[in-house]
C-alpha positions in Angstrom: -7.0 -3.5 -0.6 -6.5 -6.6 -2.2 -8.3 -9.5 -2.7 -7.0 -13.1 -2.8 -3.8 -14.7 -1.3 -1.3 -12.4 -0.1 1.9 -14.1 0.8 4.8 -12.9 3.1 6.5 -13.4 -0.5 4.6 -11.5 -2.2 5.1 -8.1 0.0 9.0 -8.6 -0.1 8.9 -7.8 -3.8 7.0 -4.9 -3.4 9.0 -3.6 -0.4 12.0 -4.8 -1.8 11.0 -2.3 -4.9 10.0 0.5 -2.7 13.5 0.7 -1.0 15.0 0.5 -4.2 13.0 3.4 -5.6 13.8 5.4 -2.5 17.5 4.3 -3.1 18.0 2.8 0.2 17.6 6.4 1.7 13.9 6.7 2.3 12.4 5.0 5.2 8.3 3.4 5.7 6.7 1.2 7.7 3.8 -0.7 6.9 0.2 -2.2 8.2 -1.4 -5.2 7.1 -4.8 -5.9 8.7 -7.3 -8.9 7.2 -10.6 -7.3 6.5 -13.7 -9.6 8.4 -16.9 -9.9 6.8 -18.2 -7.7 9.4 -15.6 -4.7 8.4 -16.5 -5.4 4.9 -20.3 -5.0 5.3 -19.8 -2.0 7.4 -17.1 0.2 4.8 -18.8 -1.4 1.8 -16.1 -3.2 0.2 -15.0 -6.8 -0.4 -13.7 -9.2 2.2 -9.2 -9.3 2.0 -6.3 -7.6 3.1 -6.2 -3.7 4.1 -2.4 -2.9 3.6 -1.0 0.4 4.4 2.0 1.7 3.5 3.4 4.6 5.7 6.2 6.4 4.3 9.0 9.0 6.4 8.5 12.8 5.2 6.8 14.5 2.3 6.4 12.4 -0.8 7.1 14.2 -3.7 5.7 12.2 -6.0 2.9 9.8 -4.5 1.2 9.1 -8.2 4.5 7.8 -9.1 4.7 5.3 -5.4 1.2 4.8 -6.1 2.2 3.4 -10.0 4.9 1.6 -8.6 2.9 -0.7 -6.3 0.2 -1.4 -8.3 2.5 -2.4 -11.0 4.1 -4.9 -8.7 0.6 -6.2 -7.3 -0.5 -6.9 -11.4 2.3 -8.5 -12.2 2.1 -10.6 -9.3 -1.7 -11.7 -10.8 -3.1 -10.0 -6.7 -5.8 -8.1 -7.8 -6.7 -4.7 -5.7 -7.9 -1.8 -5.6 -6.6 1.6 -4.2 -8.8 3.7 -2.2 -6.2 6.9 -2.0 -3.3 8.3 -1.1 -2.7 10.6 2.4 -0.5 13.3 3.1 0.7 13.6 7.0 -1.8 16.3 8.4 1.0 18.7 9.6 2.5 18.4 6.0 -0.6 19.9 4.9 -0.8 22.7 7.1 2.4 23.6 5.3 
């Protein structure tokens, strides 16, 4: 999550970091979904932006993604909050 302005800008510097940790050979998609007051009442958190990040294959080191991003956001002065990191379910099962 994270609270505040969020600015097209703002996620090409993270991205733009993600594809160069992955070295231009790792592939993700993403989600970005505004949280209502509603939503927030209902999941008990603050009212901003749910972003996801969706990434090809096992991750073999998700702390490490997880680091990366968060470093970006603080630096960026966009506070947030992480509420975890998930596996694929058939990765799992592996």
């Amino acid at each position: 999550m994270v609270y505040g302005p969020y600015t097209e800008a703002d996620n090409e510097i993270i991205n733009y970091a993600l594809m160069d940790f992955f070295e231009g050979k790792g592939y993700f998609s993403q989600t970005i979904e505004e949280l209502t007051i509603e939503e927030a009442i209902m999941f008990g958190v603050w009212r901003g932006d749910c972003i996801q990040w969706i990434f090809e294959g096992r991750l073999e080191n998700p702390t490490t993604i997880r680091n990366l991003i968060s470093e970006g956001l603080t630096f960026q002065k966009i506070k947030h909050e992480f509420y975890g990191v998930m596996q694929h379910v058939h990765q799992r099962a592996i």
